[in-house]
TIRO-368331 format. One record per residue (C-alpha): x, y, z; residue in three letters. Coordinates in nm, 2 decimals. Example, Ala and Ser with C-alpha at 12.3 -4.5 7.8 and 13.67 -1.06 7.14 Angstrom:
residues 2
1.23 -0.45 0.78 ALA
1.37 -0.11 0.71 SER
This chain:
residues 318
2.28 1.54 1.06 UNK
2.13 1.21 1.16 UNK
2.45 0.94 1.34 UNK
2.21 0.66 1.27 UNK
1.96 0.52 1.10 UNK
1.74 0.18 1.20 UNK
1.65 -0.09 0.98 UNK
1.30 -0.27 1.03 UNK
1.43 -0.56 0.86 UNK
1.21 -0.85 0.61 UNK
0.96 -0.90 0.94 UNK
0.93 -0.85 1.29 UNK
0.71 -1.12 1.40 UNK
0.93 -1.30 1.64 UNK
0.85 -1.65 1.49 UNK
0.91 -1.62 1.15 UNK
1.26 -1.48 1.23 UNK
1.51 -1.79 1.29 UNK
1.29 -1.93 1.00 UNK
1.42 -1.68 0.77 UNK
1.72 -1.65 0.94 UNK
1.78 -2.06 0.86 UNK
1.66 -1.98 0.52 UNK
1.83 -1.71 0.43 UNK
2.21 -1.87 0.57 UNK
2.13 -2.12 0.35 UNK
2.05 -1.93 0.05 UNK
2.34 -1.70 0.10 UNK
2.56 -2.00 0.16 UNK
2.44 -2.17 -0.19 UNK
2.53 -1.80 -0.35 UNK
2.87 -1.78 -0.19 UNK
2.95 -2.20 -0.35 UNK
2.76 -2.15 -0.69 UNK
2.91 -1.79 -0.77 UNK
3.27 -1.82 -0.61 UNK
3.29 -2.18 -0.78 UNK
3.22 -2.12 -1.07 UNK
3.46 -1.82 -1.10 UNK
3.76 -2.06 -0.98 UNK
3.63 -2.31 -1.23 UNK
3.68 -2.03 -1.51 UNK
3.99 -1.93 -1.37 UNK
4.14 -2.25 -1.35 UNK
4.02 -2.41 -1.62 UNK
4.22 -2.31 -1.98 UNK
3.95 -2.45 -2.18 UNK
3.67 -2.22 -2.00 UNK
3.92 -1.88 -2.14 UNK
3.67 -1.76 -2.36 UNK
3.51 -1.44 -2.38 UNK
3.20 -1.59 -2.29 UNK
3.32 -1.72 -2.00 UNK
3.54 -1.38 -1.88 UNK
3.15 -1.22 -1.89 UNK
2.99 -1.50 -1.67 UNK
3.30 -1.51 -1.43 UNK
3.25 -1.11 -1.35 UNK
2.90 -1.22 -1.37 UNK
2.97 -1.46 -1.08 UNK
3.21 -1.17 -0.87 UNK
2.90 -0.91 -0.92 UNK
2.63 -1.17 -0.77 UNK
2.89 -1.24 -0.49 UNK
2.92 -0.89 -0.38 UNK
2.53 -0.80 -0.45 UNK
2.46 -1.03 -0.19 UNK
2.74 -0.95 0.03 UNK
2.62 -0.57 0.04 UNK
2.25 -0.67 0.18 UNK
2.23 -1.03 0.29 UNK
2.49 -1.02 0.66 UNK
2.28 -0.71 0.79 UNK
1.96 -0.87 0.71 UNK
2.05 -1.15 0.92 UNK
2.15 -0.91 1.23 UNK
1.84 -0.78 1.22 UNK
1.64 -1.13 1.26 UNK
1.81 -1.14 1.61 UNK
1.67 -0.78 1.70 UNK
1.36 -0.73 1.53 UNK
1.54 -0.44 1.39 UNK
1.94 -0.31 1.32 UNK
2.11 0.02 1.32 UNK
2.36 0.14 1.06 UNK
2.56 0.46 1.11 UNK
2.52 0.73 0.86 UNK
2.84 0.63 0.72 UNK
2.71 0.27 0.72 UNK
2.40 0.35 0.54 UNK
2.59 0.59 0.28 UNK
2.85 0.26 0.16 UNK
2.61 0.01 0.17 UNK
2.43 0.22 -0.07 UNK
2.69 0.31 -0.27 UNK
2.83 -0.05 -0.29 UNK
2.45 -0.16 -0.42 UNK
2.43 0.13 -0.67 UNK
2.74 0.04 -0.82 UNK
2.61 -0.35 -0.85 UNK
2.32 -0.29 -0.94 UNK
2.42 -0.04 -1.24 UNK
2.69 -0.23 -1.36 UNK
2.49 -0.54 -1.39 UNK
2.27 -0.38 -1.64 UNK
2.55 -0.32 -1.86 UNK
2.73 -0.67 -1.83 UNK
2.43 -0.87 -1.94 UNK
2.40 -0.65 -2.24 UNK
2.77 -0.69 -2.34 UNK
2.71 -1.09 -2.25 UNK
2.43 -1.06 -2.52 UNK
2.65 -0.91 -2.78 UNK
2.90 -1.14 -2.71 UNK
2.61 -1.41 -2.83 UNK
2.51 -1.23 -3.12 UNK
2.89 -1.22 -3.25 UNK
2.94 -1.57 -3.15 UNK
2.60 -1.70 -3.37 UNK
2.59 -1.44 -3.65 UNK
2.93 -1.37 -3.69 UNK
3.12 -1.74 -3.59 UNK
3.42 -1.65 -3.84 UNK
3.48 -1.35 -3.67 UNK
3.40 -1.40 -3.35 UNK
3.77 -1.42 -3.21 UNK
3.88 -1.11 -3.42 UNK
3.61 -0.91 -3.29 UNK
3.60 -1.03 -2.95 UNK
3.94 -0.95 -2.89 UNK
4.08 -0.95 -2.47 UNK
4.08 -0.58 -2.51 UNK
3.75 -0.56 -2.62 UNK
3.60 -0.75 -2.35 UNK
3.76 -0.55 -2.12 UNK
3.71 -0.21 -2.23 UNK
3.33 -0.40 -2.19 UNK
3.35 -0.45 -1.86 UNK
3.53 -0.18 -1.76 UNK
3.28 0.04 -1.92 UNK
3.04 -0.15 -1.71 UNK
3.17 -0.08 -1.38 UNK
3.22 0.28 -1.52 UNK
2.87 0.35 -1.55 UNK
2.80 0.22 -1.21 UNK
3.08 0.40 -1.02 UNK
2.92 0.76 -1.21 UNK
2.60 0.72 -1.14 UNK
2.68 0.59 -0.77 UNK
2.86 0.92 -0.72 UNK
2.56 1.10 -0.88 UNK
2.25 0.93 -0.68 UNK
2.47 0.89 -0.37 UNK
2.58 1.24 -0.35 UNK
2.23 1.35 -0.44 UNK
2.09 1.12 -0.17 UNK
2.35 1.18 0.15 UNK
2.31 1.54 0.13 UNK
1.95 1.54 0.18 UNK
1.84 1.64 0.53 UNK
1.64 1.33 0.73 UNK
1.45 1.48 1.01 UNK
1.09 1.33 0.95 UNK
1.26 0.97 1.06 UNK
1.53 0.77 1.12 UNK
1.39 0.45 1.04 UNK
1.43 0.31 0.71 UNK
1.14 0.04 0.64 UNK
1.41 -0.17 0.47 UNK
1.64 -0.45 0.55 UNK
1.89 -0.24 0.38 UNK
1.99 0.10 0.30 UNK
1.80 0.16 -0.03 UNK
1.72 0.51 -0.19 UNK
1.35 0.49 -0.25 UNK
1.31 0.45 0.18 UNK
1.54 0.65 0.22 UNK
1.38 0.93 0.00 UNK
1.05 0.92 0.26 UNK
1.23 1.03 0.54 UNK
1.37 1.36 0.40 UNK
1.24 1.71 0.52 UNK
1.44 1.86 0.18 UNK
1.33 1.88 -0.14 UNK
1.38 1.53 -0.35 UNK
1.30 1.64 -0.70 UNK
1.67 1.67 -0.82 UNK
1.75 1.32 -0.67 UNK
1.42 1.18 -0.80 UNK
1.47 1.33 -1.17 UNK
1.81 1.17 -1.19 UNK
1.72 0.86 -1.04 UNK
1.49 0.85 -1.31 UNK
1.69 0.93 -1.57 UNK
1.98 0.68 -1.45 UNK
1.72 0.41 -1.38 UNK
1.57 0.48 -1.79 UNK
1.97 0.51 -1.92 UNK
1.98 0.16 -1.77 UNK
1.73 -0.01 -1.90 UNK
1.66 0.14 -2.25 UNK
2.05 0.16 -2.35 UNK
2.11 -0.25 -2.20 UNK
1.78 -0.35 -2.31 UNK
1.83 -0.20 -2.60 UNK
2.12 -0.38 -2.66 UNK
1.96 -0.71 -2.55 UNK
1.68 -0.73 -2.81 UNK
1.86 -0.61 -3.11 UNK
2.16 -0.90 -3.03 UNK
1.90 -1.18 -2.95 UNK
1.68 -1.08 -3.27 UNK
1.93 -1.13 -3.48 UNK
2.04 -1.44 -3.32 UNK
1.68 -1.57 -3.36 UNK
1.65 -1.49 -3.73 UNK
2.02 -1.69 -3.76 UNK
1.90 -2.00 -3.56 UNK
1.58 -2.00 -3.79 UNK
1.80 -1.97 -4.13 UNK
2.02 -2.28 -3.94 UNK
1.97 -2.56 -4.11 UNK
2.09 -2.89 -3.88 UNK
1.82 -2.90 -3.60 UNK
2.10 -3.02 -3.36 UNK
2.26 -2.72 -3.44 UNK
1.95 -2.51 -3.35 UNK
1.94 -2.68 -3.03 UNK
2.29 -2.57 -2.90 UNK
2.31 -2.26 -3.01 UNK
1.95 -2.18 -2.83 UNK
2.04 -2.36 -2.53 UNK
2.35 -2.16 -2.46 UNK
2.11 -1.90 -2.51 UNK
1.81 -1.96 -2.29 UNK
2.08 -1.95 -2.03 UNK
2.14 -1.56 -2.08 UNK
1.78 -1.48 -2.16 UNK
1.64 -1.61 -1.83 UNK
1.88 -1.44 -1.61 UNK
1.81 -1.13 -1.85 UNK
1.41 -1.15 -1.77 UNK
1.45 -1.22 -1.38 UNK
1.69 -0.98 -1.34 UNK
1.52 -0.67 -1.56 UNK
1.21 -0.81 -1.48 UNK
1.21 -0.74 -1.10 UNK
1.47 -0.40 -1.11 UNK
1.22 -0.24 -1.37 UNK
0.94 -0.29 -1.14 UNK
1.09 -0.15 -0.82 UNK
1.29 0.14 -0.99 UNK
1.11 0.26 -1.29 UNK
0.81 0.40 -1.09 UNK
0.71 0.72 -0.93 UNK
0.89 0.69 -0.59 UNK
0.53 0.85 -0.45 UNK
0.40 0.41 -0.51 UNK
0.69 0.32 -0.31 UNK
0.51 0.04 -0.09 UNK
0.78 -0.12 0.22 UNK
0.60 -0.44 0.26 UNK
0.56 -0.52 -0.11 UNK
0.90 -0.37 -0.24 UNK
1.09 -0.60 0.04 UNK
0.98 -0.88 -0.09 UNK
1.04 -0.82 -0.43 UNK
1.42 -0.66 -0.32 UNK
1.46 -0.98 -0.19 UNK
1.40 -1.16 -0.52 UNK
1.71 -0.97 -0.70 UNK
1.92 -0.93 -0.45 UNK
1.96 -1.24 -0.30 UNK
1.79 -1.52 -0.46 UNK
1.88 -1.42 -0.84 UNK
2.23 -1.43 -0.74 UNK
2.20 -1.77 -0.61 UNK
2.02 -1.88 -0.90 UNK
2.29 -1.71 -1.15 UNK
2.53 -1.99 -1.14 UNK
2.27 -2.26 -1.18 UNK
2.09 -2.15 -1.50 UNK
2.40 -2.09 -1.63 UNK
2.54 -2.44 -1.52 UNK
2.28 -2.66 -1.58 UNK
2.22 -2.60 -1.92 UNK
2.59 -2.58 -1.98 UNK
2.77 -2.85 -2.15 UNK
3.16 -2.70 -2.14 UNK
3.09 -2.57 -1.73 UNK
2.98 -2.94 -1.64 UNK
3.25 -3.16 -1.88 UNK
3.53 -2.94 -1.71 UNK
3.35 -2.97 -1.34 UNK
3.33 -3.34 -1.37 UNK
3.70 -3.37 -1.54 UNK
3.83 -3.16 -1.26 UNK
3.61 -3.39 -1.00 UNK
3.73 -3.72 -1.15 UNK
4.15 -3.60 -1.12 UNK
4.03 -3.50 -0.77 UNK
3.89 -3.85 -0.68 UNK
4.18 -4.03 -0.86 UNK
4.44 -3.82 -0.69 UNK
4.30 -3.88 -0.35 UNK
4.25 -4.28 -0.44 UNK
4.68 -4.34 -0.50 UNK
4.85 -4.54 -0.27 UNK
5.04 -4.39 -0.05 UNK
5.43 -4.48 -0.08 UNK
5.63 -4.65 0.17 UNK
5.94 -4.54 0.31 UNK
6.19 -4.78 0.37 UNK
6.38 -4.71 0.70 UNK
6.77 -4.75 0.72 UNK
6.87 -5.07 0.82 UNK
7.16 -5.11 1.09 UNK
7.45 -5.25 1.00 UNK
């Protein structure tokens, strides 16, 4: 068994690499502000303790932690040209992405039924989505994740990897990691395959159904003001939907034969670290409740800090 494996990283080309590395603190630095303040704005704020809101604060925690996994080994490796990771290292860091990367499937889908109830069903909507609800949800979310992570890494980590021990990847994915095994991949490519079609057809699934039915209610709507609410708190969810499914599809629902390192990189790079810094701006931006509360909490801030400061009187001698 292999004790290491190396890393090429995004480039090796000496001068590109504090470029990126500049970059890529920054973008991870914008990630780590948007997505961890905008889950202590939810969790603070009472008047953000919606279901809506419980969705995009996991939302928030998944994005931290998706970039967590890849983004502070990519960086090691733009000092080096290149990074080991133990065996051990390699098999979490996998793990940790499978379980990210599964689970967000599943918490976009329950985010879009949480839209359908809310515009189809507005008399209803608190009944139905009850706290327990939403968090059988996401539970079931990270339940689907933690299986199949057991499943692909399992499948994965007991393969033997004697061709190589260099992964042409800035992180320990399983499509590299399938090109440097001397065993035989079909099991772990069939059930990549079938988790990577589970994924997509039973959250996508899920997606179009919810967000047809909220189309043919805005249409039957019949204040245009009201149109335009309801589909801008909507265009939030359907944009992170197509980046996010968008660029996952493409890498994972292919023949592992096409895998390609230069091209796959960069394309890795687009979902799992500059999606999750986008996250909390579409969903921001277009958000009327997450601003009003930000600027409420901003203005108590700047009033708090303007108050004089009292004076103490000393003790006077008698």
């Amino acid at each position: 068994m292999l004790s290491d494996f190396i890393l090429t990283g995004l480039t090796d080309d000496p001068q590109l690499q504090p470029i990126l590395f500049a970059l890529f603190l920054f973008i991870y630095a914008v990630t780590m502000v948007g997505n961890l303040g905008l889950l202590a704005l939810i969790v603070v704020s009472p008047r953000l303790h919606t279901p809506m809101y419980f969705f995009l604060s996991n939302l928030s925690f998944l994005d931290f932690c998706y970039s967590s996994v890849t983004v502070p080994k990519m960086w090691m490796g733009f000092f080096s040209g290149y990074q080991t990771i133990s065996f051990y290292g390699c098999m979490a860091q996998t793990s940790f992405f499978v379980i990210c990367c599964a689970t967000e499937f599943f918490l976009l889908a329950s985010m879009a039924y949480d839209r359908y109830v809310a515009v189809c069903n507005p008399l209803l909507y608190h009944s139905v989505m009850s706290p327990k609800l939403c968090l059988q949800l996401v539970a079931a979310s990270y339940a689907v994740g933690l299986v199949e992570t057991v499943l692909l890494s399992g499948a994965t980590f007991s393969l033997n990897f004697c061709h190589s021990h260099v992964i042409t990847h800035y992180f320990c994915d399983i499509l590299p990691l399938l090109k440097l095994s001397c065993s035989d991949t079909h099991i772990l490519q069939v059930l990549l395959f079938v988790c990577g079609s589970f994924n997509v057809s039973v959250s996508l699934t899920i997606v179009l159904v919810s967000y047809i039915c909220v189309f043919f209610a805005i249409i039957r709507m019949p204040s245009a003001q009201g149109k335009q609410k309801t589909f801008s708190t909507c265009a939030s969810h359907l944009t992170a939907v197509t980046l996010y499914y968008g660029t996952t599809v493409f890498i994972y629902m292919r023949p592992s034969s096409e895998y390609s390192g230069g091209r796959d990189r960069l394309v890795s790079v687009f979902y799992t670290v500059v999606i999750p810094m986008l996250n909390p701006v579409i969903y921001s931006l277009r958000n009327k409740d997450v601003k009003e509360t930000l600027w409420n909490i901003l203005k108590k801030a700047s009033r708090f800090h303007s108050l004089p400061i009292p004076k103490v009187s000393g003790c006077s001698k008698q």
